[in-house]
N, C-alpha and C positions, 0 to 999 in steps of 0.2 A: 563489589559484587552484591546483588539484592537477593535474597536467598526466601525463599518461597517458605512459608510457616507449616510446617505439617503439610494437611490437606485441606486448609482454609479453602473457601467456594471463590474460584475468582469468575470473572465473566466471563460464560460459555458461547460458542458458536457452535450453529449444527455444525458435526463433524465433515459429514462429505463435503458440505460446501465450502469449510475451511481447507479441504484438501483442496478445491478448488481455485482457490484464492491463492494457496499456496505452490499450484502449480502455473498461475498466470500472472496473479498481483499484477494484473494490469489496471484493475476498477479503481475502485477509490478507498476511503477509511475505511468501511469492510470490505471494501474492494468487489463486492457482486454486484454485475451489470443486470444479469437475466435469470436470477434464478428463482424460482416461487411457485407454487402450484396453483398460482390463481391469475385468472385472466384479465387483459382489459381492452378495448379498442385504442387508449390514447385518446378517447375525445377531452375537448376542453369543453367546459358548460357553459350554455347557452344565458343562464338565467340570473348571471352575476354568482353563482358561487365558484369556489376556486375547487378546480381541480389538480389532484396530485399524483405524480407518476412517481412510482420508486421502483429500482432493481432491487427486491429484498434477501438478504444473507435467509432468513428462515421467518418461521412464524413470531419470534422473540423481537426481531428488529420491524416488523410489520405491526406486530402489536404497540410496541413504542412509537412510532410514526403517527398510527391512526389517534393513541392517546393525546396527544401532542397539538395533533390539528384540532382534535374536537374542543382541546382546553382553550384554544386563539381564538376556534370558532365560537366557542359559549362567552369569551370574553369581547371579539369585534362585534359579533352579532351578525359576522357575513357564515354562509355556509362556503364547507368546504369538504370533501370528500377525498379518501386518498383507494389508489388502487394500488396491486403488487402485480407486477407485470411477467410475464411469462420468459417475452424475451423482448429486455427494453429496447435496445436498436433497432430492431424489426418493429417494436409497438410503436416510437418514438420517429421514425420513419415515414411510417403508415399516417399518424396525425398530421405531420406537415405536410404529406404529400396533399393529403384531403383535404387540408388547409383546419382544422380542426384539431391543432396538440394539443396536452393539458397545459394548465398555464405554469406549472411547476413541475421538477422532475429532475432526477438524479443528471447528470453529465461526467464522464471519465474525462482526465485529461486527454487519451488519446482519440476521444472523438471530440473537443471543445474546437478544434480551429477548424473544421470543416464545418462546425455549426454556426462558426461563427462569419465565413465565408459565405457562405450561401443566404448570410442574415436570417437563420434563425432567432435565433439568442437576445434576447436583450442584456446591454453591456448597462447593468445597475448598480456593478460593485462598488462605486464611488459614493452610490447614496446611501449605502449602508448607514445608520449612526455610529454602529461599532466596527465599522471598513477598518480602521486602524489598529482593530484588536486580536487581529488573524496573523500567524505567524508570517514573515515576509517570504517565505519559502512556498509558504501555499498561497498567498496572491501572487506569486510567480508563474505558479501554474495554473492559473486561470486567466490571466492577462495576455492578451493577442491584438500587437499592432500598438501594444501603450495602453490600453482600455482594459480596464479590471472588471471581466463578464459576468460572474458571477460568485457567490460566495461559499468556500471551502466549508463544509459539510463534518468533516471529520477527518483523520488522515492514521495512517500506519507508518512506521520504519521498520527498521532494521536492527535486530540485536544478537549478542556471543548467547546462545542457552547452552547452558551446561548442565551434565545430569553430576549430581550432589553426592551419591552413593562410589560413585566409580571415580570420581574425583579425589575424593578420601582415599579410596583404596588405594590410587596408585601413587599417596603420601602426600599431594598438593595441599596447598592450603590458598587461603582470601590472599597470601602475596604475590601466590602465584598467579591467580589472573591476567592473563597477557592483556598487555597496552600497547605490542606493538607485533608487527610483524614475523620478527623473529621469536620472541616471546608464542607466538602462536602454533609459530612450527616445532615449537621444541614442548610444550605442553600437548599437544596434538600426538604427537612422539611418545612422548609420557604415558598417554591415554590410551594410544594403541595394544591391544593385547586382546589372544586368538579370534575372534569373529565381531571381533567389535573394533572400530576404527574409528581414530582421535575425534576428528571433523567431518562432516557431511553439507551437503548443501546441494539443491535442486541447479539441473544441467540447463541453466540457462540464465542470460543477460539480468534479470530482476532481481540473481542474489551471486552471480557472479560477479556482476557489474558494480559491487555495493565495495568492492576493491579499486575500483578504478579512480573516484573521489580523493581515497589513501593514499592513492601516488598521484595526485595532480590534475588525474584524467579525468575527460568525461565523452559522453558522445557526439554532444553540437556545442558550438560557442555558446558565451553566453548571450548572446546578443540571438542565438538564435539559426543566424545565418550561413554558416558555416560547418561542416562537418568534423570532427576532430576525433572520427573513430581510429585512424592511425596516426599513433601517435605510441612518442614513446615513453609517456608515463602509462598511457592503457596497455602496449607490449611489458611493460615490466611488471606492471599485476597481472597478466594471462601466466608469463613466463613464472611468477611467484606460487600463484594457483598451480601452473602446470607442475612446478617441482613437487609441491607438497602431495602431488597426485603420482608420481612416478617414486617417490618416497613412501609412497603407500601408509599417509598418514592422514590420506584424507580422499574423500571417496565420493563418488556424484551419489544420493540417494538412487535412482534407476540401480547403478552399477550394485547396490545392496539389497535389490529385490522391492523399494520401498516405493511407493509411488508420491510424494513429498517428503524432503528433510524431516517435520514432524512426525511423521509413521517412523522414518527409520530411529531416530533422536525415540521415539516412544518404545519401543521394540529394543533399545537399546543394543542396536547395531553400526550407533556411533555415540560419541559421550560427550559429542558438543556440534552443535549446530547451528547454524545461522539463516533466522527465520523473526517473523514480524509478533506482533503481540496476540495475532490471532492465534498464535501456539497454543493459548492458555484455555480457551473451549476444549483443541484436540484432546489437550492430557488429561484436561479433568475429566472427559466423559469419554474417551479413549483406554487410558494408563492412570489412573488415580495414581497408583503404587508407586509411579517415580515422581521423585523428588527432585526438582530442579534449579538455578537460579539462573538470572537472567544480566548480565553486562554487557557496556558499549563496545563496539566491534573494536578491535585494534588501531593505533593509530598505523599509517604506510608514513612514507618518506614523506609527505605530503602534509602531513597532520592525522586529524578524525576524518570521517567520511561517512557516508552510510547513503541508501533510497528511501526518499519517501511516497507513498501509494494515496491518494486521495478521489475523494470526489466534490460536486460541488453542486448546489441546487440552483438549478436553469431555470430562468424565467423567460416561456416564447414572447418574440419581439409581435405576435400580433396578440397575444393577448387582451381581452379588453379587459381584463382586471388587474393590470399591473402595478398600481397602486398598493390594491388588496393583497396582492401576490407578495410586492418587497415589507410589508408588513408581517407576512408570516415567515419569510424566510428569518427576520430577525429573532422574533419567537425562536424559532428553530435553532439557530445560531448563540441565542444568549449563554449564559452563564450556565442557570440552572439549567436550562434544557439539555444543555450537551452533556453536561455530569449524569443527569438524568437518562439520555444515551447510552452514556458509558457502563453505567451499572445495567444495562438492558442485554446490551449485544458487542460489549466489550470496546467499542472503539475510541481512540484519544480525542478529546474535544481539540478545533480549532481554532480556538481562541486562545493566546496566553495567559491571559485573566485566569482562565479555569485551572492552568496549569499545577500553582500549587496544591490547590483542594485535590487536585488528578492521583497526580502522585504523595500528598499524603496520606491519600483515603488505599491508595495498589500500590505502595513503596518496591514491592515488584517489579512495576513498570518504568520506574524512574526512567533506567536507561535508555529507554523506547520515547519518553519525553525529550530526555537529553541530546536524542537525537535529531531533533527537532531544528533544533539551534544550526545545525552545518550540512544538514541532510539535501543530496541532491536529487532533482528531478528526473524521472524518465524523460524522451524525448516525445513532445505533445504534436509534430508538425504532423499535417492531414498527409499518411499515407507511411507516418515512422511506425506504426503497430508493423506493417507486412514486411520491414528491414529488422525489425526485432525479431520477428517469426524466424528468420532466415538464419540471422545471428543465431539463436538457440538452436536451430537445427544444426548448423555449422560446431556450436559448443560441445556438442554432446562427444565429438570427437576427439576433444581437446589434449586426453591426457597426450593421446599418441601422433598428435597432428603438429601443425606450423602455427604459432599464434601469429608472426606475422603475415602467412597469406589469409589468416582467417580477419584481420583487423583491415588487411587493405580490399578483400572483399567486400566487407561489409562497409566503406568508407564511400566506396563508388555509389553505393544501392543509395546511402543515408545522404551523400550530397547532393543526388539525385531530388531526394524527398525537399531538403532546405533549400534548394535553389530554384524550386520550382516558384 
């Protein structure tokens, strides 16, 4: 267990926008598609310089961006400009519609295979010089059809947070940190006491699902093809979650008033939660007061498991500076750049080169590294966002529902989407 030092300064996110992320975690390493208070059309330039589109978490991750580009620009000599877009889908949209995108620019897994269908995208990840240095979990999730499109940005997981003070109290110690399933439900148990509840976690697929890995499961083959949301290692982690919910040792955040796990886990009206490393903005400029640490989720029948959340920097297939363009993304992508990132706007670099430095510099984080290594993907097929939707609306019911007609519901809708 990594245990947080006092009130050392880690890397903050705006807070709303971490609630954000924290109730969708569908974007990517900071996971925000659209959020920013500043506009842009989406053009790409005219003039040979490179333009850049980003979805920005706040003014912290815009400022890092814009610093970033000007240092590749003062050192290629090509100009480059970046904008923060209001609402990138609609911006990103709008360019291609008008045949004018920028030539770079954020991309979510859940919108890469529709960009990459309609031949947006240029598929450049092979020419990376450091292609090989991105965790194989995040070229996974940008790879459509065998072609590796574009190169992972930064990425999030999954980790156990626990508050430190209410842990002591109710006598645990570092041996007790669960490693596995059972172990969680009986610490969870432990932690429970009057308005405060062991575990928490938001009412939907992004951290529900981060169980299903644990027992085997997951929600498409890996190939892709195939649906495998009923299934009975995903029924045996619904029906595991369901117990611990009807045990009343573990509680949806909504059902606590909270509107993300981290508000509730910060309010401490639960004493362990399961949430990404964007937690660490929340508390520090949320909850200073609580003291937390942070470990890998339990192992299931299965092994370790967890989700990973990413993005990835799109370079448009009409771009006329695409050369220019795979030159900066690697800038972007390097070594320093992404530590540089990291200390910015909190995000894990994608490269395992960085890895070390990552986690020696936030020994906090490790476990959110470590997850890196077995962490599964969401499901990226053009049209799996609106079978997610559905799944979480179906979840919210779950204490008191059927997990398997809610897994053979959502199996129909999902091989729907893969067989298309």
């Amino acid at each position: 267990m990594n245990r947080r030092p006092g009130h050392r300064a880690v890397p903050a996110l705006a807070v709303a926008l971490a609630t954000s992320l924290a109730l969708a975690a569908c974007g990517g390493g900071s996971g925000f598609d659209d959020s920013n208070d500043s506009s842009s059309d989406g053009a790409s330039s005219d003039d040979g310089a490179i333009s850049v589109l980003i979805g920005s978490s706040g003014e912290a991750e815009t400022k890092a961006v814009e610093e970033a580009v000007a240092a590749w620009s003062e050192e290629s000599g090509t100009e480059a400009e970046v904008q923060a877009a209001t609402d990138l889908p609609q911006e990103l949209s709008q360019g291609f519609t008008s045949n004018n995108p920028p030539d770079v620019f954020y991309v979510s897994t859940d919108t890469l295979a529709g960009f990459a269908a309609n031949g947006s995208l240029l598929a450049y990840g092979d020419q990376l010089d450091n292609a090989g240095d991105f965790y194989p979990t995040l070229v996974d999730a940008f790879t459509v059809d065998g072609d590796f499109y574009c190169a992972p940005k930064d990425f999030s997981t999954l980790g156990l947070v626990i508050n430190t003070r209410l842990w002591k109290e109710a006598g645990l110690t570092d041996a007790d940190v669960p490693t596995t399933w059972d172990e969680l439900a009986s610490v969870a148990k432990t932690l429970t006491k009057g308005d405060t509840v062991g575990l928490t976690f938001g009412p939907e697929y992004q951290r529900v699902g981060s169980f299903f890995p644990q027992a085997g499961g997951a929600m498409v083959s890996d190939d892709g093809t195939e649906a495998t949301v009923d299934s009975p290692e995903n029924l045996e982690a619904l029906e595991f979650v369901q117990g611990m919910m009807k045990d009343g040792v573990a509680a949806y955040s909504s059902t606590l008033g909270a509107g993300w796990g981290g508000e509730a886990f910060g309010k401490e009206l639960a004493a362990m939660t399961i949430e990404g490393n964007w937690i660490a903005g929340a508390m520090e400029n949320d909850f200073p007061e609580v003291d937390y640490t942070v470990a890998e989720l339990p192992e299931g029948p299965a092994g370790k498991g967890t989700l990973a959340f990413t993005n990835c920097w799109g370079i448009a297939a009409q771009s006329e500076n695409s050369d220019d363009a795979i030159s900066l993304v690697e800038h972007l992508t390097s070594v320093d750049q992404q530590l540089a990132f990291a200390d910015a706007f909190g995000v894990i670099p994608s490269v395992q080169s960085a890895a070390e430095q990552y986690a020696a510099d936030r020994p906090d984080f490790e476990p959110f590294v470590a997850g890196a290594e077995y962490a599964q993907n969401p499901p990226a097929q053009e049209g799996a966002a609106d079978v997610i939707g559905d799944f979480n609306a179906q979840l919210e019911g779950l204490q008191d529902g059927d997990p398997k007609s809610i897994l053979e519901s959502v199996q129909q809708s999902m091989q729907a989407v893969v067989g298309q």
